[in-house]
C-alpha positions as CSV (number, residue, x, y, z in Angstrom):
1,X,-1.3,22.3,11.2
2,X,2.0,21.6,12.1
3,X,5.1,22.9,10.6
4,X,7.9,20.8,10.2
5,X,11.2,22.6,8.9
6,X,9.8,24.0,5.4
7,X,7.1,21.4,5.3
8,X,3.6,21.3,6.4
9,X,1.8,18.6,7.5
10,X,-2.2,18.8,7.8
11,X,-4.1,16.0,8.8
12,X,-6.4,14.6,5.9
13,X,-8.7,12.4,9.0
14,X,-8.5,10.8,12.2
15,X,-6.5,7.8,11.8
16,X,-4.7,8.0,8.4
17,X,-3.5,10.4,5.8
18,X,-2.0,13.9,5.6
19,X,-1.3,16.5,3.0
20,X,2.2,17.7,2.6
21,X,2.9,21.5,1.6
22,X,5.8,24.1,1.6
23,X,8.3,21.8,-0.2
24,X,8.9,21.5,-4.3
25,X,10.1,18.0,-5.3
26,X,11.1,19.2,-8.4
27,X,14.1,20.8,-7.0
28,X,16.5,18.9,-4.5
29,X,15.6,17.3,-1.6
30,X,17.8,18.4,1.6
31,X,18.2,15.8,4.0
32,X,16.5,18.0,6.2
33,X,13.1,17.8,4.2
34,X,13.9,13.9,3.7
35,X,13.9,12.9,7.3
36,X,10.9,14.9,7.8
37,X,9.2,13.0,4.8
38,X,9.9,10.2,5.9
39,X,8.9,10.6,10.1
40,X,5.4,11.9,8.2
41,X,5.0,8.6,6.1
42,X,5.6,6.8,9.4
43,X,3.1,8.9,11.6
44,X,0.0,8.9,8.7
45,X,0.9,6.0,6.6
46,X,0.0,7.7,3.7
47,X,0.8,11.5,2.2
48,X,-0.1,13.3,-0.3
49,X,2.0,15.9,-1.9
50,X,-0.3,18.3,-4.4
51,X,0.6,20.5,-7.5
52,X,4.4,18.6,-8.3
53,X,4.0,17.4,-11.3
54,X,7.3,15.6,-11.5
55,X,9.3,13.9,-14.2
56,X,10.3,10.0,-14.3
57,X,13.9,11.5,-12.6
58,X,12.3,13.7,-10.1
59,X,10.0,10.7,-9.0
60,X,12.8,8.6,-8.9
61,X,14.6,10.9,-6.6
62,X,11.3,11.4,-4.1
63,X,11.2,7.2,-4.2
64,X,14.9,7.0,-3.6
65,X,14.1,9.6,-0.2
66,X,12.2,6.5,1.0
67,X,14.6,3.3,0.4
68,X,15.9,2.1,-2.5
69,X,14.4,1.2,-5.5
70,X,12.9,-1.7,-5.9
71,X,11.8,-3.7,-9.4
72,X,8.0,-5.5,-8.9
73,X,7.8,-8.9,-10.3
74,X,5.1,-10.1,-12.9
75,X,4.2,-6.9,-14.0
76,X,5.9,-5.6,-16.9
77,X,8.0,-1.6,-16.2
78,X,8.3,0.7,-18.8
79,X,11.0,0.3,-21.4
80,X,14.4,1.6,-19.9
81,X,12.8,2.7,-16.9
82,X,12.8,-0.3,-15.0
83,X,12.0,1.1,-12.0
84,X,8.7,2.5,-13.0
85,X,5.3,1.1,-14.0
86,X,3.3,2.6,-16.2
87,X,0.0,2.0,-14.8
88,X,-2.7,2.6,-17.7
89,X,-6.2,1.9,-18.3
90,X,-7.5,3.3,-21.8
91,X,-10.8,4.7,-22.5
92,X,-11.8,1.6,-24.8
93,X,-10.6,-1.4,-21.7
94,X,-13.3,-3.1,-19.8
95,X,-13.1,-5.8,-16.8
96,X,-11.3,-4.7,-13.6
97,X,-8.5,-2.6,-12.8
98,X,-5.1,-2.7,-11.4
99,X,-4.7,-2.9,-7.8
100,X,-9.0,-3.1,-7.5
101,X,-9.2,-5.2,-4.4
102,X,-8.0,-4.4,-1.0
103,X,-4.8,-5.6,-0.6
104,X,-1.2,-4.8,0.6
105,X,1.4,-4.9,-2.3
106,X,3.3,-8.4,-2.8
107,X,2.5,-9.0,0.5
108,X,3.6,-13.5,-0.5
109,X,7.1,-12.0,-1.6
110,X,9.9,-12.9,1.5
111,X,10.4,-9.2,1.5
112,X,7.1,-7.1,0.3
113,X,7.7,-3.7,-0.8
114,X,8.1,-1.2,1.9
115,X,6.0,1.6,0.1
116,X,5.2,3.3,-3.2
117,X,5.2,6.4,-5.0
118,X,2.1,7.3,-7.3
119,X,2.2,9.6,-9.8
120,X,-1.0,11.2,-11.2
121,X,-0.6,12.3,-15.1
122,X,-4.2,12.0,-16.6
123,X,-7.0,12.0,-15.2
124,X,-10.7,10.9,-16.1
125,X,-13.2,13.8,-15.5
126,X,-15.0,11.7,-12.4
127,X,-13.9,8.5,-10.5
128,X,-10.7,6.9,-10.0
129,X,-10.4,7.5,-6.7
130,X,-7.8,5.1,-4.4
131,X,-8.6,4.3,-0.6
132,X,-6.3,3.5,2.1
133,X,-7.0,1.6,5.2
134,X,-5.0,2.0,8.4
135,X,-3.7,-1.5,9.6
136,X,-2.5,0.2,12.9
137,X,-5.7,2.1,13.9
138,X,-7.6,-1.0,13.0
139,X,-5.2,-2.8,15.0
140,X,-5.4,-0.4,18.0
141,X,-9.7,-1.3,18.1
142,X,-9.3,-4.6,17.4
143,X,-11.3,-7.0,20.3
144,X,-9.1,-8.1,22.7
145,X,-9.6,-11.8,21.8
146,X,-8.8,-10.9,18.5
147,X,-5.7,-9.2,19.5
148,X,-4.5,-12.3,21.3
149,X,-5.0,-14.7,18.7
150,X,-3.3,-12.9,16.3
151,X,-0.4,-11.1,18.4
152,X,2.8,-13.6,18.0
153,X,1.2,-15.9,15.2
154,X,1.9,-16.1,11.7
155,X,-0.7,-15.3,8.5
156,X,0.1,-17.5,5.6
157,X,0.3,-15.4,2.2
158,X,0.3,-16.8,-1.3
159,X,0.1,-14.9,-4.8
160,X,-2.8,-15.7,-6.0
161,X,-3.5,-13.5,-8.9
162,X,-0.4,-14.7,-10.4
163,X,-0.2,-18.2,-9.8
164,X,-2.6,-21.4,-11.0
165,X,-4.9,-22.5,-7.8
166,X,-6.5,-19.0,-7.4
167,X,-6.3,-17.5,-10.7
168,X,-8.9,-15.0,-11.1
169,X,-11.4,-15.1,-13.8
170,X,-10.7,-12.9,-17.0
171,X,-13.4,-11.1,-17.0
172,X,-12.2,-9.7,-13.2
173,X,-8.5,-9.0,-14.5
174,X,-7.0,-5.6,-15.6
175,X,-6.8,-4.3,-19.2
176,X,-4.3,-4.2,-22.0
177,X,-3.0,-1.1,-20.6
178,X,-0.7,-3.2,-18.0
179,X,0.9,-6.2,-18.9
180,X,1.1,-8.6,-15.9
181,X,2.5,-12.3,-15.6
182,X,0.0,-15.0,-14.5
183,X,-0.3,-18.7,-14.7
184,X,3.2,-18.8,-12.2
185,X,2.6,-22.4,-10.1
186,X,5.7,-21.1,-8.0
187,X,3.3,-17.8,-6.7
188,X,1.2,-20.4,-4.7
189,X,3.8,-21.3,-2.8
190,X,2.6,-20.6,0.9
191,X,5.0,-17.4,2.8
192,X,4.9,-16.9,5.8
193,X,4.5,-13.6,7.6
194,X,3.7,-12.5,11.0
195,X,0.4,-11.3,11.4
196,X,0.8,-8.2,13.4
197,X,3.8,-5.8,13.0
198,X,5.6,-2.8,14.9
199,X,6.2,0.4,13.5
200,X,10.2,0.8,13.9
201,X,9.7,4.7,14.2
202,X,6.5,5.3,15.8
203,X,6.8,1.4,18.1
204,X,2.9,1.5,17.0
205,X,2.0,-2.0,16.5
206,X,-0.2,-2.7,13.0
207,X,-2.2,-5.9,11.7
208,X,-0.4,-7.6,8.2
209,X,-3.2,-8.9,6.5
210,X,-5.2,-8.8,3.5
211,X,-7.8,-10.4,1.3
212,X,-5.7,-10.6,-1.6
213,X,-2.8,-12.4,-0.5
214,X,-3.7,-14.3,2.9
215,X,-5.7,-17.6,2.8
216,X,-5.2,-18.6,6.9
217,X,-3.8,-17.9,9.6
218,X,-0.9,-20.2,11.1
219,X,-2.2,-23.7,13.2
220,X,-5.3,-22.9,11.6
221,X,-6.9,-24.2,8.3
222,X,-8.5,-22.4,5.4
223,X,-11.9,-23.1,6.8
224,X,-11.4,-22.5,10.3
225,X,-9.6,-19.3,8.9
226,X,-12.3,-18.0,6.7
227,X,-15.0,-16.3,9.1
228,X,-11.6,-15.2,11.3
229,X,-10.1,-13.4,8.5
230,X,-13.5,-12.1,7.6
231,X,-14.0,-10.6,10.4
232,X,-11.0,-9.0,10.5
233,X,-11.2,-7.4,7.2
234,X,-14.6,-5.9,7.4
235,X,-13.4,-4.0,10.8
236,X,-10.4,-2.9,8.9
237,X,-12.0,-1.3,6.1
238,X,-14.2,0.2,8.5
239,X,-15.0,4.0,7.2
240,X,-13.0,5.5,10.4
241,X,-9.9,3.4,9.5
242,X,-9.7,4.9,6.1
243,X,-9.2,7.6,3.2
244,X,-10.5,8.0,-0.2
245,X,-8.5,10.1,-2.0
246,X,-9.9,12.1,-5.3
247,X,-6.3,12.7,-7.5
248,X,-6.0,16.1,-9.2
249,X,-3.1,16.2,-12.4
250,X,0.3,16.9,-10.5
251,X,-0.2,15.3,-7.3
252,X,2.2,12.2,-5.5
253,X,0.9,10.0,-3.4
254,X,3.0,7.7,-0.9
255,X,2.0,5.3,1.3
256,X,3.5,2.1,3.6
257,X,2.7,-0.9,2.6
258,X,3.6,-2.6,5.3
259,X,1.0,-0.3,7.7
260,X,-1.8,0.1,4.9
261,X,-4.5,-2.0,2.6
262,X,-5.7,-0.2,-0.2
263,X,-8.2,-0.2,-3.1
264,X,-8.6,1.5,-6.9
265,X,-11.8,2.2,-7.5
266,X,-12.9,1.1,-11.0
267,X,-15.8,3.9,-11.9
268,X,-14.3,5.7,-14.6
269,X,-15.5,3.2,-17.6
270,X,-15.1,5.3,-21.3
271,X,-12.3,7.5,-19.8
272,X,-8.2,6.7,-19.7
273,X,-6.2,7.2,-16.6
274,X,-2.4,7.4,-16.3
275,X,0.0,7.5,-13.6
276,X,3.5,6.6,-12.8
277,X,4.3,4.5,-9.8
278,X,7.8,3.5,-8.3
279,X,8.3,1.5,-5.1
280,X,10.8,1.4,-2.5
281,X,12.3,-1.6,-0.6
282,X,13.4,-1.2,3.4
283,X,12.6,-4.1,6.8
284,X,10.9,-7.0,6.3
285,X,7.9,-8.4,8.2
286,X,9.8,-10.6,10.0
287,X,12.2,-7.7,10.8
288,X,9.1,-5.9,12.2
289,X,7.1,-8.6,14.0
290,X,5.4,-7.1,17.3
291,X,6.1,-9.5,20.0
292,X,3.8,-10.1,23.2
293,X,6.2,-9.4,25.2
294,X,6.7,-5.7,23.8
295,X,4.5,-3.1,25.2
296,X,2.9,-1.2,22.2
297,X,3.2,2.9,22.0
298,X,1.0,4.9,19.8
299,X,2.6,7.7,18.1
300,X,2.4,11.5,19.7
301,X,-0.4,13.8,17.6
C-alpha cells in the first residue's frame, strides 16, 4: 500500500484498478487530495472509492476534480441536473442493459469523454457487476506486428447504436429505465481517431479501440478489418488485462475512458439497480496520439 498525502492507494490487480481510502468526498476536496486523484486515475485507469455515499452536488464536485463537466448526447439527464444520468433498470425491464457491451464511451464523438464518475445508490442482491479492461497493458503485450500496424494509423469510429446502418435489434436494447435517442443517420458518420494513444502523465502508450464504436481500421476495409480487430479485442479482454468489480451501496467508481473498455453485466433480471453517473471532458485523441517516433515509458509501481 502506498500512501499518498491523506489517501491510500491499494492495488485491486496487476494491470488495472485500485481502491482509494483515507479521504471523505463528502467534505471538500484540497487541491492536495485532487492532484493525487487524479495522478491515481492516470496510473490505474480506474478507482474505486468505498463507503461515500455522495449527493448529486458532492458528485458533481468529485467529477469537476477530473475536468469539466461534460453533457452526453442521445441519452436523456435527469431533470435540472443536466449533468447527470440517471442510469436505471427496474425490476419488471427485460432485453439488455446500458453500457452491456465492451466499449469505450462515445468513442465516434471528435472529442469522447475523458472519464466518468459512477455512483452506486441501489443495488440488486447478486449481479451487476461492471468490468474494465486495460487498453495500455493490453497494448504493452500486444505482438510486435500488431504493434506496427496499428502504431501511427487511424481506427475509423461510428455510433452505431444511435444511428440507422447498425441499429441494434430491440430485443438487445436497454429498458425504459433510460431514455436514449436512436434512429440519428448523422451517428454513422465515419470519425476518425488514432488507434493507439499516450498517456500525457504516465507517457504509457494505450490501444483506442472497441467493438462498439470501430468498424476498420484506416487503408483497410471492413472485411480486411474484421479478423484484425478481432483479434485485437479478444487479447484485450484477456482475464489479466481486466477487473470485475462487485458495487456495494456508497461506493464511486471512476475510470479513463480514453485508457479503458468496459462492460455491465446484465445478471440481475427481477431486481432494480440505480446509480448516478457524471462525466468529465479533458484531450482529445488526436491530442494524445503516440507517434512512432516517441519512445513509450511505462509508469513507475
Amino acid at each position: 500500500m502506498t500512501a499518498t498525502n491523506t489517501t491510500t492507494a491499494r492495488k485491486l490487480t496487476g494491470n488495472i484498478g485500485a481502491e482509494i481510502t483515507g479521504i471523505d468526498l463528502r467534505s471538500s476536496i484540497s487541491e492536495i487530495d485532487a492532484a493525487d486523484l487524479r495522478d491515481c486515475l492516470a496510473k490505474h485507469q480506474v478507482i474505486f472509492l468505498p463507503d461515500q455515499h455522495l449527493d448529486l452536488e458532492q458528485q458533481k464536485a468529485l467529477t469537476s476534480v477530473f475536468g469539466p463537466a461534460l453533457q452526453l448526447p442521445y441519452v436523456t439527464p435527469m431533470d435540472a441536473e443536466p449533468e447527470i444520468i440517471r442510469v436505471y433498470r427496474g425490476a419488471e425491464e427485460k432485453g439488455g442493459v446500458f453500457g452491456g457491451d465492451w466499449h469505450s464511451d462515445f468513442s465516434f464523438l471528435e472529442v469522447p469523454p475523458s472519464g466518468s464518475v459512477l455512483n452506486a445508490h441501489t443495488l440488486p442482491p447478486y449481479g451487476g457487476d461492471t468490468l474494465w479492461a486495460s487498453q495500455a497493458a493490453a497494448w504493452d503485450a500486444l505482438p510486435d506486428a500488431l504493434q506496427d500496424l496499428l502504431l501511427g494509423r487511424d481506427a475509423i469510429h461510428v455510433g452505431k447504436p444511435y444511428g440507422v446502418k447498425w441499429a441494434p435489434p430491440v430485443k438487445e436494447q436497454s429498458g425504459a429505465g433510460i431514455k436514449m435517442s436512436r434512429g440519428d443517420p448523422t451517428a454513422d458518420e465515419e470519425m476518425k481517431h488514432p488507434a493507439v494513444l499516450q498517456n500525457p502523465v504516465t507517457g504509457r502508450r494505450m490501444l483506442y479501440l472497441n467493438p462498439t464504436y470501430v468498424t476498420r481500421l484506416d487503408g483497410l476495409s471492413e472485411a480486411e478489418s474484421a479478423p484484425l480487430l478481432d483479434q485485437i479485442q479478444r487479447h484485450v479482454t484477456r482475464p489479466e488485462f481486466c477487473i470485475r468489480h462487485p458495487w456495494k451501496p456508497g461506493t464511486i467508481a471512476v475510470w479513463d475512458n480514453l485508457a479503458t473498455q468496459h462492460y455491465a453485466v446484465n445478471d440481475y433480471q427481477g431486481h432494480e439497480r440505480l446509480m448516478y453517473r457524471t462525466t468529465f471532458s479533458g484531450l482529445s485523441p488526436r491530442d494524445m496520439a503516440a507517434l512512432p517516433d516517441k519512445a513509450p515509458r511505462v509508469a513507475a509501481e
